[in-house]
N, C-alpha and C positions, 0 to 999 in steps of 0.2 A: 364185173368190170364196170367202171366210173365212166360215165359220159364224158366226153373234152370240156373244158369249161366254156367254150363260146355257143358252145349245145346246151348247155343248161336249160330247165325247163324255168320262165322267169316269173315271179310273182309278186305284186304288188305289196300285202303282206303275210305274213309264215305267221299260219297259230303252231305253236308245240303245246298240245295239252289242249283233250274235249272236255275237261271239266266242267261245271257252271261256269265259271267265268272265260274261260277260251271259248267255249262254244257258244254263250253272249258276244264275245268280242267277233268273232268271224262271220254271225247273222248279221252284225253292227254292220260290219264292213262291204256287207252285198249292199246294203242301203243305199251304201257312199259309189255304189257302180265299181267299184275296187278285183281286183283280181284275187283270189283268196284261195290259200293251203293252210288246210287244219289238218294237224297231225295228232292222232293217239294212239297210242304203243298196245292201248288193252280195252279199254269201254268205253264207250261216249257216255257221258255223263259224271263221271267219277265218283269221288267218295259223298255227291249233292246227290246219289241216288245208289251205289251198292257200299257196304257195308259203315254208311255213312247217315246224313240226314232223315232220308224218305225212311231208310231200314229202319232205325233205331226209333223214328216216329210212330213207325206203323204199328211196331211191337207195344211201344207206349200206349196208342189208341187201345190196340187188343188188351193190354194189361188193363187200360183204367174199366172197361167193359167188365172185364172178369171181377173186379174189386169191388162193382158194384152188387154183379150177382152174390159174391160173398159175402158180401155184407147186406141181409136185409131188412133194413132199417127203414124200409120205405111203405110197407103195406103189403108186401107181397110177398109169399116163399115161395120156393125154388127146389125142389125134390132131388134128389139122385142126381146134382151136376158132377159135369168131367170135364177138364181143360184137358186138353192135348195138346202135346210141343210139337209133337209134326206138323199138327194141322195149323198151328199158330203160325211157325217156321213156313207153309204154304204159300197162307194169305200174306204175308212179306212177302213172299218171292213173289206173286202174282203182284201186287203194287211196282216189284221194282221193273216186274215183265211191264207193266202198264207204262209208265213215264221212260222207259230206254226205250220202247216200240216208237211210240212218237218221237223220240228223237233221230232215232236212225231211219224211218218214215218221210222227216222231213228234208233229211241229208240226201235221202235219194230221189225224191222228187226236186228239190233242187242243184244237186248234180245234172240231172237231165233237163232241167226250166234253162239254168244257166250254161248248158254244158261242161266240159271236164276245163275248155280253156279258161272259163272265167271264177269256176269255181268246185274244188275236187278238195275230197277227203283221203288221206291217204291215213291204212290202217300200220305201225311199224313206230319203231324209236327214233324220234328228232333229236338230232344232234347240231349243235355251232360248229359250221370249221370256222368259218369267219363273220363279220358282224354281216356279212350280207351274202354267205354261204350257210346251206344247211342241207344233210345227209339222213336221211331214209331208211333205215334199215332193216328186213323182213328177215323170216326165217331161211328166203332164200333169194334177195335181192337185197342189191346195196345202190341207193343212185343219190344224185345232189342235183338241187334246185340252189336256184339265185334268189334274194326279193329285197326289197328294197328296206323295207321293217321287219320287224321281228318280237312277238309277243310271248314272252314264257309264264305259262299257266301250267306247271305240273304238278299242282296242288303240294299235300303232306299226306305224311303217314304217321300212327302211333310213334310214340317217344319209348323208346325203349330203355332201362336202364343194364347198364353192365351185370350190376352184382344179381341182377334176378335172372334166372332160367328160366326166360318166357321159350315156351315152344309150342302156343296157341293152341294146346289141348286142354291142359291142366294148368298153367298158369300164361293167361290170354291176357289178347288187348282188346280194343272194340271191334279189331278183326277177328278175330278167333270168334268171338262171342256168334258171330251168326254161323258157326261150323258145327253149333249145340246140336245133338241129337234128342236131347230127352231136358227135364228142370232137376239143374244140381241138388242136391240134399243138401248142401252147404256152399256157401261162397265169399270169400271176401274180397272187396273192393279199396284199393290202394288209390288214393286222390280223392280228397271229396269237394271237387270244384265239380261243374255244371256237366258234364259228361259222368263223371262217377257219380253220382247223386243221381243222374238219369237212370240210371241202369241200377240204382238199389232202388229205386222207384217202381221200375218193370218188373222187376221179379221178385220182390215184397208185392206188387199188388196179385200177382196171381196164387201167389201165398201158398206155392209149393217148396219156396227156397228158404232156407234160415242165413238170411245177409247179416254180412258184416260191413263196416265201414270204418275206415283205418282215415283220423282224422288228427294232425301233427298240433293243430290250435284248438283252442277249446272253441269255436264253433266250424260249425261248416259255411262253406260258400260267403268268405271272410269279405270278399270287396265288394258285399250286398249290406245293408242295413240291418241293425239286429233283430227288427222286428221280422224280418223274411226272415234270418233265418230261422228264428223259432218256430216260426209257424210251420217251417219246413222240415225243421229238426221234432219236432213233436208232432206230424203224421206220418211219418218217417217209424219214430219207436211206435207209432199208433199199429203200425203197419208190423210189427216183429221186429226191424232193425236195430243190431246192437250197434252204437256209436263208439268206437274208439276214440274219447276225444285225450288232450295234449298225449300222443303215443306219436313214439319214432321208431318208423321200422329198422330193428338192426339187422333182421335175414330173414328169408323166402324162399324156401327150397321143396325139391317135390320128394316128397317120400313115400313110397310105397305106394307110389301112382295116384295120393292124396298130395295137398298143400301144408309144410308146416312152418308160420310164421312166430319170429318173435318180437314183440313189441318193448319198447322201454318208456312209461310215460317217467313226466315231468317230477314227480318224486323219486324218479330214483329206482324204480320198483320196474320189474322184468316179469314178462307173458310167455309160456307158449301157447298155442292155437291149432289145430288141427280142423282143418275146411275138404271138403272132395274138390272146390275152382277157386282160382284166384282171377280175379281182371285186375288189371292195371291201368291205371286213366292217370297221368298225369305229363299229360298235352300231347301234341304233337310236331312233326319237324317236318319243311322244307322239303319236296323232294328235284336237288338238283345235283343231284349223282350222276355223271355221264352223259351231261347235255352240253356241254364243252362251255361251262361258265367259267372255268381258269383258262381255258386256251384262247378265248374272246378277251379277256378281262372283264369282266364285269364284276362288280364289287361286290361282296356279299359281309356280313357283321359279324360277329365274335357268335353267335348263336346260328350260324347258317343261315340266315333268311338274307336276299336277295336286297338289296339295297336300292330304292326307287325313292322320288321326289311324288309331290303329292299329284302331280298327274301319270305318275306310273313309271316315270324314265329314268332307266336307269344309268350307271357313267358310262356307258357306250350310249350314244343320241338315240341312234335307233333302233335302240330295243328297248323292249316295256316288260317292266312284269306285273301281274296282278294276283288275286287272290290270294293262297294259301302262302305261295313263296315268300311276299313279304312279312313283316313284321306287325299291320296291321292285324283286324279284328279277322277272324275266321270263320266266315259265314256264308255258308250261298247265296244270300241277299246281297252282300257287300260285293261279292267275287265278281259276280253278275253285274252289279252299277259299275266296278274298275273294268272291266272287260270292254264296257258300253265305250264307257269314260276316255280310256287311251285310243280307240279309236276315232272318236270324234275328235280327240286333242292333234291325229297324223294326219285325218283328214282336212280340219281346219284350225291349226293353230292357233287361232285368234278367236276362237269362240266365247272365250271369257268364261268359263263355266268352273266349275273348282267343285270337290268332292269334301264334304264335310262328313267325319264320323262324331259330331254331336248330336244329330239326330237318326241314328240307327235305330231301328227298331230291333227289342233281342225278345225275343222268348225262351224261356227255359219250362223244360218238362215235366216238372216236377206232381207232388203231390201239395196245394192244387197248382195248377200251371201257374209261374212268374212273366211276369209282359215289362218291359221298361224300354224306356227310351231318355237318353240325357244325363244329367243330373242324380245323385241319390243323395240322402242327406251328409256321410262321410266323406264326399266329394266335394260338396258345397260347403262345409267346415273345414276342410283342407285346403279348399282357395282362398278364406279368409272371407269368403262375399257375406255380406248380410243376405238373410232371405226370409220368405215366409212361407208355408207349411201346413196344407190340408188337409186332415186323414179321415175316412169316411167309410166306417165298417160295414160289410157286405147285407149284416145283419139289418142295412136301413134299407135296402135297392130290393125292390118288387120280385126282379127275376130271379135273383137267388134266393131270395125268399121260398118263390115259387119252384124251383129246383132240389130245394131244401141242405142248397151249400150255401151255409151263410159265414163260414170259416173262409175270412180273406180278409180286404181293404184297398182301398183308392185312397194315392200318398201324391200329392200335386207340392211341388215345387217351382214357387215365382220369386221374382228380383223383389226386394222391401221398396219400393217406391206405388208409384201414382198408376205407373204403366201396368206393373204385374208383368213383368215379361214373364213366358214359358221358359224355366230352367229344366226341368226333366220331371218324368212320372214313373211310380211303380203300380202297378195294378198284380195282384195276388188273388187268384181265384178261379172258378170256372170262367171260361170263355175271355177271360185277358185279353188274349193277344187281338181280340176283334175289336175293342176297345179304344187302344193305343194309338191309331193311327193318327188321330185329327191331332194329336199333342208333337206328334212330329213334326205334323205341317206348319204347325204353330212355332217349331223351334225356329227350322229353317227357314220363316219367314222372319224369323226376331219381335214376333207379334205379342200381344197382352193375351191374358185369358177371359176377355170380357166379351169374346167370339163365340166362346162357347156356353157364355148363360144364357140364353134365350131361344136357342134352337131348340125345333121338338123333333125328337128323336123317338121310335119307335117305344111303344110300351107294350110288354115290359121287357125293358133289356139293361145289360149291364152299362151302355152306354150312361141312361138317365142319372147310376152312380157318379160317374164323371164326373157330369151338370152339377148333380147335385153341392160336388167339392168346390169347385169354381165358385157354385153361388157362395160355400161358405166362407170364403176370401173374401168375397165382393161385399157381404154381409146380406144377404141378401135369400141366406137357406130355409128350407120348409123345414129342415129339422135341423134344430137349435144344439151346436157342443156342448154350450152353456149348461142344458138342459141332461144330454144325453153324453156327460163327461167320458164314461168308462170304454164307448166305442167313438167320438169322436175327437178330434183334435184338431185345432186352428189357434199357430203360435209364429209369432216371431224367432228369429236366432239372429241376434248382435252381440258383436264385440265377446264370443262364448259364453253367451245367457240367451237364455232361452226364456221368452213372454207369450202369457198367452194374449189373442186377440179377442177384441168385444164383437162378437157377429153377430151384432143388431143391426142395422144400416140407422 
């Protein structure tokens, strides 16, 4: 039975959805002294911690572990080794036990700090009846709150396609994938953008699965640079993986409790394939099924995602959405800064502050890890901008040297002028993504790169690679392109020609 509406329990603002980003926005909003209900239907943390980011991480970490024991090439053998999938499947779940402990940890020591009136998690499905109604509902309770905002955070889920028979045993999405009991014999992987790429990564490196990769353009991970992907694309086969490159899947069905696809590439010419799993990675969708986004009106696009202005608002004033629902980037980092973001925007409109995604930081998992932020060169020939272009193989930087990964590169993109502004970076290699950051702060501030020739930065680390590229813009490098052509690069691109630079100062 519904409470009278003058009973209503009232709150300042309604999170629906403990995702990364709702459960950043509701910490936000204790800040601000605000009354706050965070609602989640199933796990604090969501897909930023079970079958999602940390999982699919962690499995990475244990894979590149295992890739190394197999292969060795380093001085050392290794007798009588065994990977185990359960105990691998374990230490996941202990990671994801670690990070949702602390979360739900801190919800209950702040429950009690602030009390229930000022600040209460309610576990149950959030519903809109109205833009300043929302409904509760448990397996065996149904009630409604008042509040004055409303933030919807209830991330996405895998993109399903009709014509394929996913039933997350035999032909899975990245949900299914952590339901594995043992390592397929065979698998193919549908999508070769940055999720399917992850996951021919992880089970090529433990090198009990024969991966496939079902790949529509003749390369993979198409809105990166050609150099990533070869380099990706060739530890990839380094690793067993067979590339289906221009193939289009015409069907995917289970047979005989096996996968049999058939492919049609670019000539004309027709596959069958027999695999024991399929995955399917190609994206994922919005989830605002029965949160009453048509009975609110709130606008959503031709693709389902939620429709918000760059501070989160959507065509009802006061509601927001953030994270996954939108149309933006899909990332625990990002979900978390919009979460922060719309709250500081309810609490002080006038803060002046604005959310820029040119200088996100992204990592990708690959073999070896991609780090970027900004910029890449197909983007920057796309805008028509003139620019200029440093590339600095790992085979120069001490630490990978010392590591003995020298298969990578540092690719700096500045503006062709006096200033050198920071347009964006790729970093390819071990330890990337620790790299990447100063080049951010460099975006978001609109700064030159002449910040970063002269710091000393630890040695030996992959940072000093950085340094090293900047200097050779500046003219300024210990090791000369001039000199060492076939791993360096320092060029102009004007008017679609490309020059090289003199980096003598």
């Amino acid at each position: 039975m519904l409470t009278p509406l003058n009973h209503f329990a009232h709150y300042d603002i309604c999170v629906i959805g403990g995702g990364p980003s709702g459960y950043a926005a509701a910490i936000r909003a204790l800040d601000f002294g605000k009354k706050v209900l965070l609602i989640e239907k199933d796990l604090v943390g969501g897909a930023g911690i079970f079958r999602g980011a940390l999982s699919s991480k962690t499995l990475w970490e244990l894979s590149r572990d295992a890739r190394r024991l197999r292969f060795q090439d380093r001085g050392y053998k290794i007798d009588g080794m065994h990977f185990t999938f359960q105990e691998m499947m374990e230490s996941m779940r202990q990671a994801i036990d670690t990070r949702h402990r602390q979360l739900m940890d801190q919800i209950t020591m702040l429950q009690t700090y602030y009390r229930s009136d000022n600040f209460r998690f309610a576990k149950g499905f959030g519903k809109m009846i109205t833009p300043n109604i929302v409904e509760i509902t448990t397996p065996t309770t149904c009630e409604r709150i008042s509040c004055d905002y409303i933030i919807l955070s209830t991330g996405s889920t895998p993109r399903k396609l009709p014509h394929i028979p996913i039933d997350e045993e035999i032909i899975m999405t990245s949900d299914g994938v952590h339901d594995l009991d043992e390592f397929p014999e065979s698998m193919v992987v549908l999508g070769a953008g940055v999720i399917g790429c992850e996951f021919a990564t992880i089970f090529s490196n433990f090198g009990a699965t024969d991966v496939r990769l079902i790949d529509k353009a003749d390369r993979i991970l198409p809105f990166e640079d050609p150099d990533i992907s070869e380099i990706i694309t060739t530890n990839l086969e380094a690793n067993g993986v067979t590339i289906h490159r221009n193939a289009s899947l015409k069907s995917m069905s289970i047979v005989d409790s096996h996968v049999e696809y058939i492919l049609q590439y670019t000539d004309g010419t027709m596959q069958t394939y027999h695999v024991e799993k399929a995955l399917v990675s190609v994206g994922r969708v919005a989830n605002t099924k029965g949160i009453g986004i048509e009975d609110v009106g709130v606008e959503v696009d031709a693709g389902g995602n939620v429709v918000a202005d760059k501070d989160g608002r959507t065509s009802i004033p006061n509601i927001f959405a953030v994270g996954d629902l939108t149309a933006d980037i899909c990332l625990v980092n990002v979900g978390e800064v919009e979460g922060r973001h719309v709250v500081e925007t309810i609490c002080n409109p006038h803060h002046g502050k604005s959310i820029s995604h040119g200088n996100v930081s992204t990592i990708m998992f690959l073999r070896p890890e991609v780090a970027g932020v900004g910029m890449n060169e197909q983007t920057a020939r796309q805008s028509g901008k003139p620019y200029r272009v440093a590339k600095l193989s790992y085979e120069y930087i001490n630490r990978a040297i010392a590591m003995r990964s020298m298969r990578g590169f540092v690719k700096i993109l500045v503006t062709d002028d006096e200033e050198m502004r920071l347009l964006g970076m790729r970093i390819v290699g071990e330890q990337s993504s620790s790299a990447i950051q100063a080049a951010a702060l460099l975006i978001s501030m609109n700064k030159g790169i002449a910040e970063l020739s002269e710091l000393i930065h630890p040695h030996p680390s992959i940072t000093e690679g950085v340094q090293e590229c900047v200097r050779m813009l500046l003219g300024t490098s210990i090791i000369k392109p001039q000199v060492f052509k076939t791993h360096l690069k320092c060029h102009r691109y004007v008017d679609g020609q490309e020059y090289e630079i003199d980096c003598y100062a």
